[in-house]
MMTF fields as JSON, N, C-alpha, C and O atoms, coordinates in Angstrom:
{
  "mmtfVersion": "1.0.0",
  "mmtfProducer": "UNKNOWN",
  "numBonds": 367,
  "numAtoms": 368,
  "numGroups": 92,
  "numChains": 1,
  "numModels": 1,
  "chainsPerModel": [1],
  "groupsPerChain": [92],
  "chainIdList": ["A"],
  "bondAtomList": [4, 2, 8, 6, 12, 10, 16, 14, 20, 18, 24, 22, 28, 26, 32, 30, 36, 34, 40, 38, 44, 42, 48, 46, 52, 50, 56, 54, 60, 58, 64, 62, 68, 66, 72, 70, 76, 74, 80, 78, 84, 82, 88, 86, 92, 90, 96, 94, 100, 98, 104, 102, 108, 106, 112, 110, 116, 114, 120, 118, 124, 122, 128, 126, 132, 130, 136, 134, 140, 138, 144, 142, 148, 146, 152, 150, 156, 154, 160, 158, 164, 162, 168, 166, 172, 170, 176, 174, 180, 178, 184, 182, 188, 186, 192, 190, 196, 194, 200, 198, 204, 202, 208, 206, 212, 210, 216, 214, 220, 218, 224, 222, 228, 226, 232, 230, 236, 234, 240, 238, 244, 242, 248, 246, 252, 250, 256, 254, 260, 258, 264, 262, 268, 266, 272, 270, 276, 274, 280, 278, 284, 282, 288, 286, 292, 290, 296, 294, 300, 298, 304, 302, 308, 306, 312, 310, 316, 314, 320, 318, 324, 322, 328, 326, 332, 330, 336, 334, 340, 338, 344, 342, 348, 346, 352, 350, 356, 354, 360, 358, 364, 362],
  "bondOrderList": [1, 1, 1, 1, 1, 1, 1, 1, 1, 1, 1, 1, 1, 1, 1, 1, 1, 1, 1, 1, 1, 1, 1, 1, 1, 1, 1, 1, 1, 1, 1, 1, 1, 1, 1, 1, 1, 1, 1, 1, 1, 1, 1, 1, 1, 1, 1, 1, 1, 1, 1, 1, 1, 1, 1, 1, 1, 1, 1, 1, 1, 1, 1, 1, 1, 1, 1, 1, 1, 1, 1, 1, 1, 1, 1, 1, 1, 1, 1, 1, 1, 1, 1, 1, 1, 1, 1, 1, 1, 1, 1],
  "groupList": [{"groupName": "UNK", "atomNameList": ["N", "CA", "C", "O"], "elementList": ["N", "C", "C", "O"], "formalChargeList": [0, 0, 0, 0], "bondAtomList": [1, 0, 2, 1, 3, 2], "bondOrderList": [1, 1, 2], "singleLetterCode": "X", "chemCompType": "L-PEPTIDE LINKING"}],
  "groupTypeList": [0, 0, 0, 0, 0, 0, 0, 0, 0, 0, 0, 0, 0, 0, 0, 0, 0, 0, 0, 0, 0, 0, 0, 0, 0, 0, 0, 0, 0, 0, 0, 0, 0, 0, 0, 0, 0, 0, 0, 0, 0, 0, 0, 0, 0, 0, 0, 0, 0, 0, 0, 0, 0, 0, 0, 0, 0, 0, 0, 0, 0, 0, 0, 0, 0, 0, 0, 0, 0, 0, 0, 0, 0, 0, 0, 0, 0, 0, 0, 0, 0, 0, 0, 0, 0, 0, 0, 0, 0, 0, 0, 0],
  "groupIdList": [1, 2, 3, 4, 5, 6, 7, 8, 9, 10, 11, 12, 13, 14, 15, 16, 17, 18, 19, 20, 21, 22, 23, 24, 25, 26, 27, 28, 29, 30, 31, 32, 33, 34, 35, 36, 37, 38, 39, 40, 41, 42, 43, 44, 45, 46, 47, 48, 49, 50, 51, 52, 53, 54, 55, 56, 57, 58, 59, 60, 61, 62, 63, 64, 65, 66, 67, 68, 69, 70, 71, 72, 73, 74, 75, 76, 77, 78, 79, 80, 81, 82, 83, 84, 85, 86, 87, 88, 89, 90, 91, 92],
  "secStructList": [7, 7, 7, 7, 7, 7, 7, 7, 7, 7, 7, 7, 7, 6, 6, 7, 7, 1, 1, 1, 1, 5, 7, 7, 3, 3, 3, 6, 6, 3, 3, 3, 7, 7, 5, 7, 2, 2, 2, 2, 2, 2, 2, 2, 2, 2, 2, 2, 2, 2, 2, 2, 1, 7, 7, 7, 2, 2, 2, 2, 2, 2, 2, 2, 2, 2, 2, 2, 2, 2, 2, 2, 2, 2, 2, 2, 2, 2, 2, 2, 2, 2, 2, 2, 4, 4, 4, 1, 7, 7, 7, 7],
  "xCoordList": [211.025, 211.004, 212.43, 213.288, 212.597, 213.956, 214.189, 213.306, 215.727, 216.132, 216.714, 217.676, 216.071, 216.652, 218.186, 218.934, 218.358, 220.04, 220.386, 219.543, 221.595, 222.348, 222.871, 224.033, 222.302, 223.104, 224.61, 225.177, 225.374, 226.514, 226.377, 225.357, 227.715, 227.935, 228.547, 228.548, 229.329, 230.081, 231.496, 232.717, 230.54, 232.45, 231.672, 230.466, 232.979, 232.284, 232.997, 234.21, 232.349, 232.84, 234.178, 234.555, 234.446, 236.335, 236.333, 237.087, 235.103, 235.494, 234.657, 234.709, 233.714, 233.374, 234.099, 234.897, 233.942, 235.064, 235.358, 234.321, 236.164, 236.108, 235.341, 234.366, 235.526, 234.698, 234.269, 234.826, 232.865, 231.995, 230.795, 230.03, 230.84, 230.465, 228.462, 227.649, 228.193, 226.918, 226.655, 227.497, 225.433, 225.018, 223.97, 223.325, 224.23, 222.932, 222.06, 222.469, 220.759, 219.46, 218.661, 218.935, 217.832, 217.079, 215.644, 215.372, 214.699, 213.625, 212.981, 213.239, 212.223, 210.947, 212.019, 211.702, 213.532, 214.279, 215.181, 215.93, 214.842, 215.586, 216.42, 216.047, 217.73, 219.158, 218.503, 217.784, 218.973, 218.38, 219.806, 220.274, 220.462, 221.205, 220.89, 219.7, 221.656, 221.575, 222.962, 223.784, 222.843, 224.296, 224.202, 223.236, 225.638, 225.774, 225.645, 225.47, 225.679, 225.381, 226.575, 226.479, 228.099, 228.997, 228.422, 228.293, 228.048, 227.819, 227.04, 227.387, 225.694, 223.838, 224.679, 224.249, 225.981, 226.015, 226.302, 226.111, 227.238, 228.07, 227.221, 227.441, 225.92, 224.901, 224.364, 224.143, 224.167, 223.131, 224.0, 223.592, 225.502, 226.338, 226.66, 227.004, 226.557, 226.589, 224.891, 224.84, 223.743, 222.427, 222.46, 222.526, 222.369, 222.898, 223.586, 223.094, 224.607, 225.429, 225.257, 225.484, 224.704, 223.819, 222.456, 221.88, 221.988, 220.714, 221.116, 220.325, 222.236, 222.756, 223.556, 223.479, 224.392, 225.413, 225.549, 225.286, 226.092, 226.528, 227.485, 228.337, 227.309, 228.509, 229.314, 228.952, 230.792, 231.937, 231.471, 230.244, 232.3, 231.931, 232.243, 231.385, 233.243, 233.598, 232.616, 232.397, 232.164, 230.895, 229.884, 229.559, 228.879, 228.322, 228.423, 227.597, 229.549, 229.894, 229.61, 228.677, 230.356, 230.288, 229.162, 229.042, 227.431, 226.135, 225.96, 225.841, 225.95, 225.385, 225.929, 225.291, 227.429, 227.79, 226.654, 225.937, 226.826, 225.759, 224.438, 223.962, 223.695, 222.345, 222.51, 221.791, 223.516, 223.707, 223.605, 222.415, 224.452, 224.974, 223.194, 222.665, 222.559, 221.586, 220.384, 219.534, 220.542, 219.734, 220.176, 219.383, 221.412, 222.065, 221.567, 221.382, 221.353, 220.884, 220.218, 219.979, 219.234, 217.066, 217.529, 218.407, 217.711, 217.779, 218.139, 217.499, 218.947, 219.884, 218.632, 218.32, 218.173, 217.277, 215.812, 215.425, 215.163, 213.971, 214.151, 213.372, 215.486, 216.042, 215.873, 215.471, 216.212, 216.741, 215.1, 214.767, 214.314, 213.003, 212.074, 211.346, 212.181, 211.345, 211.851, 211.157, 213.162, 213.563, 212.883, 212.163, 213.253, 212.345, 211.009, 210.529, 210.268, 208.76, 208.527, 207.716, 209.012, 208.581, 209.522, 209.778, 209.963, 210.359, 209.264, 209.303, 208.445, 207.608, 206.378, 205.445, 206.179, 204.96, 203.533, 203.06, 202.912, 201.853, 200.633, 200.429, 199.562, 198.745, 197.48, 197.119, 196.818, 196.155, 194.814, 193.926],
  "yCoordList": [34.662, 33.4, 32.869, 33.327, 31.855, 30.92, 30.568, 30.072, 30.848, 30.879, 29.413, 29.14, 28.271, 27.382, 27.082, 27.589, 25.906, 26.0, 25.964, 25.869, 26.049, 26.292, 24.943, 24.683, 23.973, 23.154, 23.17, 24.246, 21.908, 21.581, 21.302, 20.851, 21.653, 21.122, 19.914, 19.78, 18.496, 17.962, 18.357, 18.261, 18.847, 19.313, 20.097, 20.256, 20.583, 21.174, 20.872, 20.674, 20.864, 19.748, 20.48, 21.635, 19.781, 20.025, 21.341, 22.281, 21.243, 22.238, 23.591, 24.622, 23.338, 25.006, 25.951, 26.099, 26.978, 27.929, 28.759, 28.963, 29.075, 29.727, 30.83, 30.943, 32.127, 33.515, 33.091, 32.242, 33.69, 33.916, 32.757, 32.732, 31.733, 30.638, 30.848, 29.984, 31.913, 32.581, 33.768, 34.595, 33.868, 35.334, 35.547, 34.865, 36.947, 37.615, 38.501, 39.23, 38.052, 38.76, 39.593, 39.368, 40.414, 41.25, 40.744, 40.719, 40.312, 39.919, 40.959, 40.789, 41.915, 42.728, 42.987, 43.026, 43.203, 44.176, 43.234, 43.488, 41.908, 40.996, 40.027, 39.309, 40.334, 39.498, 37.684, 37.018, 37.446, 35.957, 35.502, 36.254, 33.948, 33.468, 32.825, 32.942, 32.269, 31.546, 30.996, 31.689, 29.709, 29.493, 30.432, 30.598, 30.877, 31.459, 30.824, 29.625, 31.481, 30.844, 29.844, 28.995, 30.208, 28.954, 27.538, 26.44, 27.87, 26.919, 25.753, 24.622, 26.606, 26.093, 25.531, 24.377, 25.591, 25.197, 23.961, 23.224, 23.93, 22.616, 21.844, 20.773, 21.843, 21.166, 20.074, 18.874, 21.625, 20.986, 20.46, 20.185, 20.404, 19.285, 17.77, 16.833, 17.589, 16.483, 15.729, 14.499, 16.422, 16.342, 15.212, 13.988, 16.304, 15.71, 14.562, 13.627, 14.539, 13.151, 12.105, 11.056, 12.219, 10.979, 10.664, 9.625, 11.313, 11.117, 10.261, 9.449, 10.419, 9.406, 8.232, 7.055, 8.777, 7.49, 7.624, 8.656, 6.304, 6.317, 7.656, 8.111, 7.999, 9.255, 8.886, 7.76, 8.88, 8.89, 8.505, 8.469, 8.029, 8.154, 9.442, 9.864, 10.413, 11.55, 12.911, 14.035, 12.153, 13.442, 13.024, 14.066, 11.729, 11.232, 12.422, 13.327, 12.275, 13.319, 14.345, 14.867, 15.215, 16.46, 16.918, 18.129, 15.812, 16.093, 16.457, 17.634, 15.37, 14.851, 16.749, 17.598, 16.588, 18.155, 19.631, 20.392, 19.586, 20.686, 20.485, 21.608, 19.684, 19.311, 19.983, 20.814, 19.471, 19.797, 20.989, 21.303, 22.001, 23.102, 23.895, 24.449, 23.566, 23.881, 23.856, 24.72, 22.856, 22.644, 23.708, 23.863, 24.325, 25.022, 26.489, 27.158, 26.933, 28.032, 28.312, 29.478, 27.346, 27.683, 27.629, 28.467, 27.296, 27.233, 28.279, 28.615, 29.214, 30.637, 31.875, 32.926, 31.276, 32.051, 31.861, 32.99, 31.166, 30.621, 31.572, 32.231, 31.23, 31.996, 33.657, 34.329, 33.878, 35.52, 36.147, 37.306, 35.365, 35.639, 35.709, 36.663, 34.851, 34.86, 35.344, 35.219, 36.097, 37.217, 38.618, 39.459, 38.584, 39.689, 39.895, 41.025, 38.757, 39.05, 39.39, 40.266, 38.92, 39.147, 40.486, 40.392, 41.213, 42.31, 43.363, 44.44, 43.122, 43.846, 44.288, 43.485, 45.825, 45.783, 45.673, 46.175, 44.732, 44.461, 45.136, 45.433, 45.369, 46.568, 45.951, 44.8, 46.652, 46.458, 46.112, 45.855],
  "zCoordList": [22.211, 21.484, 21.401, 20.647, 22.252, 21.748, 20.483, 19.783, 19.952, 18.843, 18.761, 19.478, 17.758, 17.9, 17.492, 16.656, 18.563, 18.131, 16.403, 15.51, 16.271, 15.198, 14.311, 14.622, 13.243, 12.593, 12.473, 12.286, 12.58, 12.192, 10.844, 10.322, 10.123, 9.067, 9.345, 10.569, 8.524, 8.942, 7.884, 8.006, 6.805, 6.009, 4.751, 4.561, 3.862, 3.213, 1.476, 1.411, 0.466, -0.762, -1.315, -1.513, -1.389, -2.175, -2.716, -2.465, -3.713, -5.065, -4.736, -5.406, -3.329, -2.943, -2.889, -1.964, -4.101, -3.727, -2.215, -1.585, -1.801, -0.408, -0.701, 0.042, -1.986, -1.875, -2.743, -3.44, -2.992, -3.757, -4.012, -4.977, -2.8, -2.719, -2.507, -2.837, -2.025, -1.314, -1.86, -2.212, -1.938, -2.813, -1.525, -0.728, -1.852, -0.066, -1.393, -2.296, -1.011, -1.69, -0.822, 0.357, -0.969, -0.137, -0.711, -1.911, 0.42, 0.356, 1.551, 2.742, 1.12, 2.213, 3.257, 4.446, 2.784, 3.97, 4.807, 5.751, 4.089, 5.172, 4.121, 3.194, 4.689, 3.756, 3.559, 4.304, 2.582, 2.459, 1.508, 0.653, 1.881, 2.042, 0.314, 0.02, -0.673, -1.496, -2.552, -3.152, -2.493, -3.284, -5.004, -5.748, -5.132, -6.422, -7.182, -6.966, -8.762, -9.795, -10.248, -11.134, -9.196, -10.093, -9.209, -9.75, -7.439, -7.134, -7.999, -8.337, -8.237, -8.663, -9.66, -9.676, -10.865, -11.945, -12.324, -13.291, -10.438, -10.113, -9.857, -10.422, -8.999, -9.049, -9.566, -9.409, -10.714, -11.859, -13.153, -14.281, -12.549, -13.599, -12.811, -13.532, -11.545, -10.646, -10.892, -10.858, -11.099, -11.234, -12.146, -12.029, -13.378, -14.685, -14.892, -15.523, -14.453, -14.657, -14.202, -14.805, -12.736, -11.855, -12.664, -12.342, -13.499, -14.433, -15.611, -16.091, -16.041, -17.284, -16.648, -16.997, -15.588, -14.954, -13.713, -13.094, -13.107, -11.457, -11.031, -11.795, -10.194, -9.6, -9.435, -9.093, -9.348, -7.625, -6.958, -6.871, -6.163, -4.572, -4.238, -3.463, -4.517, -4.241, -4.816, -4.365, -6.056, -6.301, -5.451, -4.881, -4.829, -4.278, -3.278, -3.169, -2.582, -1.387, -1.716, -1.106, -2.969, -2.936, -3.147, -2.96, -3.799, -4.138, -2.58, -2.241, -1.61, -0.204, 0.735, 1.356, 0.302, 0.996, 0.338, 0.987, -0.665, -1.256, -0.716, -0.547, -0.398, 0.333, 1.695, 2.248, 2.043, 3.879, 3.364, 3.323, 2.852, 2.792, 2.941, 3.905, 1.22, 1.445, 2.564, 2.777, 3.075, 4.13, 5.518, 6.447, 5.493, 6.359, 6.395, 7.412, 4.906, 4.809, 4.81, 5.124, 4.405, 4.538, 5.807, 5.601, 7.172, 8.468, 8.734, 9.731, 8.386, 8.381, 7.948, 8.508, 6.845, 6.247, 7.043, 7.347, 7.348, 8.21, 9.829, 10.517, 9.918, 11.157, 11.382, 12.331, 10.478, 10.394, 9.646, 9.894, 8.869, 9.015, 10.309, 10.585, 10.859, 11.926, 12.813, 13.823, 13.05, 13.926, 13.178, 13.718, 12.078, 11.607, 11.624, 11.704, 11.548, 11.899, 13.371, 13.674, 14.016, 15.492, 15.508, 16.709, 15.261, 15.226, 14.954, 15.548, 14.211, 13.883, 14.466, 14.495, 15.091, 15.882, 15.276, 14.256, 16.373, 15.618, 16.242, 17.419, 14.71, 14.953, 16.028, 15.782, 17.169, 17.843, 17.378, 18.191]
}
């Protein structure tokens, strides 16, 4: 099974920290990708604030970068699942 190609990011938001930016979980044996809890916090304080008032243009971005991001890793994660299933022999 061809592994589809790989997403680009186009950048990544100012205030992502470089470490500790990704937390790796174990789901049925297979690593699964997810932003940490300082990321999710930054989020859900950009969330928040676009719910009472207009954003930045620069938080605008940094919401729009966290989407990509996310969208990067369900792809990572979707990926590395379905290498793992087809890994698996199946019973006759």
């Amino acid at each position: 099974m061809p592994i589809p190609s790989l997403p680009k990011l186009s950048s990544l938001p100012n205030n992502l920290p470089i470490e500790g930016a990704v937390r790796i979980e174990l789901a049925e044996g297979i690593p699964l990708f997810t932003a940490s809890s300082f990321v999710l916090a930054r989020i859900e304080q950009l969330i928040a604030k676009q719910q009472d008032s207009a954003l930045s243009p620069e938080e605008e971005q940094e919401l729009d970068s966290y989407e990509e991001i996310d969208d990067y890793l369900s792809f990572v994660n979707r990926t590395m699942r379905n290498i793992a299933l087809n890994e698996i022999p199946q019973a006759s």
